[in-house]
Structure formats: structure tokens, C-alpha cells
C-alpha positions as CSV (number, residue, x, y, z in Angstrom):
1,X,0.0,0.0,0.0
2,X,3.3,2.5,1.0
3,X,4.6,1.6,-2.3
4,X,1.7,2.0,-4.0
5,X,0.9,5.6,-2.8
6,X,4.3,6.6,-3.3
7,X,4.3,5.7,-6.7
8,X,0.8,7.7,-7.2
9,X,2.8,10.7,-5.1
10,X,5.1,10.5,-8.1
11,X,3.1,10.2,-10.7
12,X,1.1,13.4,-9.4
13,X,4.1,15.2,-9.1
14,X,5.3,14.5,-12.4
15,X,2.1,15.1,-14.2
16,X,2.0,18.8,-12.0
17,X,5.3,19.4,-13.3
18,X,4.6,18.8,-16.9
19,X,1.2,20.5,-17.1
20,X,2.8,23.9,-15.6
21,X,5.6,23.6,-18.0
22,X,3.3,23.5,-20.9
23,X,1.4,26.5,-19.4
24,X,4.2,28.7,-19.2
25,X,5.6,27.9,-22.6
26,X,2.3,28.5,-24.2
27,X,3.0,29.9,-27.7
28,X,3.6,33.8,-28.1
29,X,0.6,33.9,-30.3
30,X,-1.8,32.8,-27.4
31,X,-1.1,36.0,-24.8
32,X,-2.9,39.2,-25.0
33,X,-1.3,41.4,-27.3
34,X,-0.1,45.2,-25.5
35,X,0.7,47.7,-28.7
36,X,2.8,50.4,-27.3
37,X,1.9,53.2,-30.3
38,X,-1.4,53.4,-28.5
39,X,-0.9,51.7,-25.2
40,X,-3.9,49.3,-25.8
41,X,-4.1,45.4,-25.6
42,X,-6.1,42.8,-27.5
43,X,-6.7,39.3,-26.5
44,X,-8.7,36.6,-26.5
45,X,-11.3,35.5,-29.7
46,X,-10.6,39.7,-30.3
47,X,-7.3,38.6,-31.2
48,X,-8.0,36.3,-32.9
49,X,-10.1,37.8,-35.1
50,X,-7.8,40.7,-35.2
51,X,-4.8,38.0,-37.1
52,X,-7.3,36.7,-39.3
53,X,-8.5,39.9,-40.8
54,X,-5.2,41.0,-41.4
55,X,-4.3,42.8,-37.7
56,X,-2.3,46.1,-38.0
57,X,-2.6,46.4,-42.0
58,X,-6.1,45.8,-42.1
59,X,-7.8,47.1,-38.8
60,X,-4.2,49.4,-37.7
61,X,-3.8,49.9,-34.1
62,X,-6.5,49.2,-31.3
63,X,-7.5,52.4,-30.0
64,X,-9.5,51.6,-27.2
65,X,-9.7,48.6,-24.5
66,X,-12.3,46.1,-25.2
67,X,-15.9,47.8,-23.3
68,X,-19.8,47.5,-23.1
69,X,-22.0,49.9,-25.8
70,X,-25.5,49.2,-26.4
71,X,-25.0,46.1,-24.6
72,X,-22.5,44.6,-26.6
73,X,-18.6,44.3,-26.1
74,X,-16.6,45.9,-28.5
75,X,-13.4,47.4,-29.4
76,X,-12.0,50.0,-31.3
77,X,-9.1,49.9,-33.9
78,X,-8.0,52.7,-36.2
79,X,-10.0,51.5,-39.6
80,X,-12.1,49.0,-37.5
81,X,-14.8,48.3,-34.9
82,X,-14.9,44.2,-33.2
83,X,-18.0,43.2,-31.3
84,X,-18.8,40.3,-29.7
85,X,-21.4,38.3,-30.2
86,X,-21.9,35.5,-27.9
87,X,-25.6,34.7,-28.6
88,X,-24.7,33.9,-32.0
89,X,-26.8,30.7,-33.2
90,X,-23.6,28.9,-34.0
91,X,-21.7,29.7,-31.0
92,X,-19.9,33.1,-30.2
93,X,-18.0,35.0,-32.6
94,X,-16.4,38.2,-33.1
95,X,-17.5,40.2,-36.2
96,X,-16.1,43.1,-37.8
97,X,-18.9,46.1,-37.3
98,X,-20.9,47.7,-40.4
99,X,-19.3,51.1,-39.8
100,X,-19.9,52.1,-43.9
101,X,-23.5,51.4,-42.8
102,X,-24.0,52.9,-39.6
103,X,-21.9,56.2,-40.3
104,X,-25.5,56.5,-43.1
105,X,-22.7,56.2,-46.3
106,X,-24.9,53.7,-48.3
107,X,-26.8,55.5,-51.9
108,X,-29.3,53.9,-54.1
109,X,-27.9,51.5,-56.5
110,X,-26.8,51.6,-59.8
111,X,-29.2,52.6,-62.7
112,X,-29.4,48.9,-64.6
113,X,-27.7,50.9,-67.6
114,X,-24.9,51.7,-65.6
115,X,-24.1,48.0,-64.8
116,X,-20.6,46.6,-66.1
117,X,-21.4,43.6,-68.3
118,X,-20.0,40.4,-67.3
119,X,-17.3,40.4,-69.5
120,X,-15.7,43.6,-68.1
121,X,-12.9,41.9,-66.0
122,X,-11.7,45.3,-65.0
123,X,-15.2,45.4,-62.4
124,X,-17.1,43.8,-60.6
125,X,-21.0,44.4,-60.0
126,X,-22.7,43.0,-56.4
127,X,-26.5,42.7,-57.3
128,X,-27.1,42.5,-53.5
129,X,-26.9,46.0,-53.2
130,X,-27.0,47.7,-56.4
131,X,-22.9,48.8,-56.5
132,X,-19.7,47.9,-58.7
133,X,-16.1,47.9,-57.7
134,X,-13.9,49.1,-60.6
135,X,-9.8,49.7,-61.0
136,X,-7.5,49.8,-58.3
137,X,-10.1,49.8,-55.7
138,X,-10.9,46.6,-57.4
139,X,-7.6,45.5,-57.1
140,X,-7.3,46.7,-53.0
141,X,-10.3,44.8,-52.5
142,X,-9.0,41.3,-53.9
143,X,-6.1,41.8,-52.5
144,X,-6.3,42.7,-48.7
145,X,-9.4,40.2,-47.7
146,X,-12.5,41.0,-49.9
147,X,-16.0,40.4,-48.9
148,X,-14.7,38.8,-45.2
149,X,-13.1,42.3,-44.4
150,X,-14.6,45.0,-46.4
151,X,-18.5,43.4,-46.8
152,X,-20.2,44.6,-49.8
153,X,-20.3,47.6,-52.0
154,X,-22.9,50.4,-50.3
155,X,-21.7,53.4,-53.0
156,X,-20.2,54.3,-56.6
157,X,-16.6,55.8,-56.0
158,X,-17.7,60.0,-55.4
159,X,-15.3,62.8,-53.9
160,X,-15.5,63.6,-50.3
161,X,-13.2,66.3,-49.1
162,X,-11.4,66.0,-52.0
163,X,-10.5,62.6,-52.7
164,X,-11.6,60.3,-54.7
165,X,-13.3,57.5,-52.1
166,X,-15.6,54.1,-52.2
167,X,-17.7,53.5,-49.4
168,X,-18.4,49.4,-48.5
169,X,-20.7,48.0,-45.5
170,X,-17.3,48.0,-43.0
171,X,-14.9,50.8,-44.1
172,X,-14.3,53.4,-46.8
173,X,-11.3,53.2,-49.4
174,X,-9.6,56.3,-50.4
175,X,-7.8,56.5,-54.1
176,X,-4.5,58.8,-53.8
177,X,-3.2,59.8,-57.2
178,X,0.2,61.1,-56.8
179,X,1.1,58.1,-54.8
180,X,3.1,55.2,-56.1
181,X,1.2,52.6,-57.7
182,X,1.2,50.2,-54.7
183,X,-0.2,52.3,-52.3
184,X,-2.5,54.3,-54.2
185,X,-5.2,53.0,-52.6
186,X,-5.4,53.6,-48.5
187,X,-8.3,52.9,-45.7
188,X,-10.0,55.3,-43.9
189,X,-9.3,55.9,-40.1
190,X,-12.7,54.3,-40.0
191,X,-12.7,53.1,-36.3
192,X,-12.0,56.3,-35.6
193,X,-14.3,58.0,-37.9
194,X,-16.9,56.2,-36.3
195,X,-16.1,56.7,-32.7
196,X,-16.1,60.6,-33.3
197,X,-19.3,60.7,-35.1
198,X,-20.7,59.0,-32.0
199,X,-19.3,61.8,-29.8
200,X,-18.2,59.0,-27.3
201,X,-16.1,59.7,-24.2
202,X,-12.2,60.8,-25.3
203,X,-11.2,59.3,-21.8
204,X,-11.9,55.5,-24.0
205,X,-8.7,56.4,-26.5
206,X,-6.1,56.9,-23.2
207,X,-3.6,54.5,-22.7
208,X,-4.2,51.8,-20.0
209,X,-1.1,49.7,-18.3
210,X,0.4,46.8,-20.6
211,X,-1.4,43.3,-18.3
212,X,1.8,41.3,-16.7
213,X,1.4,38.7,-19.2
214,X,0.9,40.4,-21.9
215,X,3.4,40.5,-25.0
216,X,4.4,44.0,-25.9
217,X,4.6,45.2,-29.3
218,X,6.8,48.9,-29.9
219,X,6.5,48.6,-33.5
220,X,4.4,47.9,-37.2
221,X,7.1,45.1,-38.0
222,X,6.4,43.0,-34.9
223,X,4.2,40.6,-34.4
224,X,0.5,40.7,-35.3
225,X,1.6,43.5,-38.0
């Protein structure tokens, strides 16, 4: 029986010892995320979702912590808004907010004779809504995540304080023409855009204290950019 339960004291011990291990290697990726530009973190299925939709090139830097509006957890980036949606019929999720949509940017559709034909491989017309995406917003578009990131065309390209823009369900794209070719095409500060309009509290956007086990990030090149 001695031998016995010393063997199980062992055994326990062993297992303790390896379990702990594994929980303080965890992999990088898994820890909150602390960006010292704007002295916010994200963590958790925000992160996630954060990576997935491209993190600092596609939403740019969180600008708030994670809080409640309207009932609903959210965060803010620079061209983005997450919320959470737990009660989500196929189990929680994060989604990227509609802030094209809510910030009242959608206009009526397309007269039908104003609809690219089929054959026009230079756009692309979304019947859902009654909009096209032509040229290098076209070309943004495919390129940095589509539909998933951008949601649908809400507007024909029109000029708004003096650019040339294109307004979709989630954010608006801004054409530059005396910039090179590659980054002719830019996304609105959105997230923030949004957060103005709203005329929310300023004290959301001030920095808050890294969490101890958080992995700080001083620049674009690091990780999660």
C-alpha cells in the first residue's frame, strides 16, 4: 500500500510538473497582445479575429480597450470596430462592425444601364446592393481580404473632401493619385471616424497599463503586424 501511494505521489508530481511547463511555454501567439503606439491590448477571440482579418494592415492599431456599448462588447481599432457576439446561433463569434452602414454612407444602386457587363474583368458588379467595384479599388479589394473584411459595395466611388473615395458595409477606401502605384489606394481611419461621429467619451482612447502577461509590441514590424 506504501509503495503504492508513493508511486501515485510520483506520478502526481510528475504530471503537476509537466502540465505547468506547458502552461508557461504557451505559444507567443496565445497572450494578449499590448501595442505600445497606442498603449492598448487585445486578447482573447478579439485577437483572434484581429490575425485573421489581417491585424495592423487591415484594422491598424486598437485604439480603445475592449468595453460594453448598447449592450455589446466591443473594441475599437484605427479603420475598424470588433464586437462580440456570444448569442450567435452557431456559437460566439467576433464580427467586424458595419461602420460604412452605420456612419449613413450607403446611396441607391446603380441605374441597370450603368451596370458593367460580365465580360468587363476590370469590375465587378454586387447585385445584392445595387454597387460595382472598378480599377484599383478593385484590385485593393482582392487583395487585402474581400467580402470577409470589407462586406459589400454600399456606393459608386464619389469625392468627399477632396479625394476620390468608395464606401463598402465595413470601411471606406480612399484613391491617392500622386502616390506610387502600390499604395494608391489607403483605408480610412474608420474606427475612428466612427467613434467621433458617435461623440463617445475621449477618456476610452487613453492608454491603460500593458497586463503582466501580456506580449508588448513597440512597432508595425512586430508581431500581429
Amino acid at each position: 500500500m506504501t509503495g503504492n501511494l508513493v508511486g501515485w505521489l510520483i506520478g502526481a508530481t510528475i504530471l503537476v510538473i509537466t502540465y505547468t511547463g506547458c502552461s508557461a511555454t504557451q505559444p507567443v501567439s496565445w497572450l494578449p497582445r499590448c501595442y505600445a503606439a497606442t498603449g492598448h491590448t487585445v486578447g482573447g477571440d478579439f485577437l483572434r479575429t484581429f490575425d485573421a482579418m489581417g491585424g495592423l494592415r487591415s484594422l491598424g492599431y486598437p485604439i480603445t480597450q475592449p468595453f460594453v456599448q448598447e449592450g455589446r462588447l466591443v473594441q475599437y481599432f484605427e479603420s475598424a470596430r470588433l464586437e462580440d457576439h456570444p448569442d450567435n446561433p452557431g456559437g460566439g463569434i467576433v464580427k467586424l462592425s458595419m461602420l460604412g452602414e452605420s456612419l449613413g454612407r450607403r446611396r441607391p444602386p446603380l441605374d441597370t444601364r450603368g451596370v458593367p457587363p460580365a465580360s468587363d474583368h476590370t469590375s465587378r458588379y454586387y447585385p445584392e446592393l445595387g454597387h460595382a467595384i472598378s480599377g484599383e479599388f478593385l484590385a485593393f479589394f482582392d487583395a487585402n481580404g474581400g467580402l470577409d473584411r470589407f462586406g459589400l459595395p454600399i456606393a459608386e466611388p464619389l469625392v468627399a473632401d477632396g479625394r476620390l473615395v468608395q464606401d463598402f458595409q465595413r470601411v471606406r477606401l480612399i484613391w491617392h493619385a500622386r502616390a506610387d502605384g502600390g499604395e494608391r489606394v489607403t483605408l480610412e481611419r474608420s474606427g475612428h471616424a466612427y467613434f467621433e461621429w458617435q461623440g463617445l467619451d475621449e477618456t476610452l482612447l487613453a492608454p491603460a497599463a500593458c497586463p503582466p502577461d501580456a506580449q508588448v509590441v513597440q512597432g508595425i514590424g512586430e508581431t500581429g503586424a
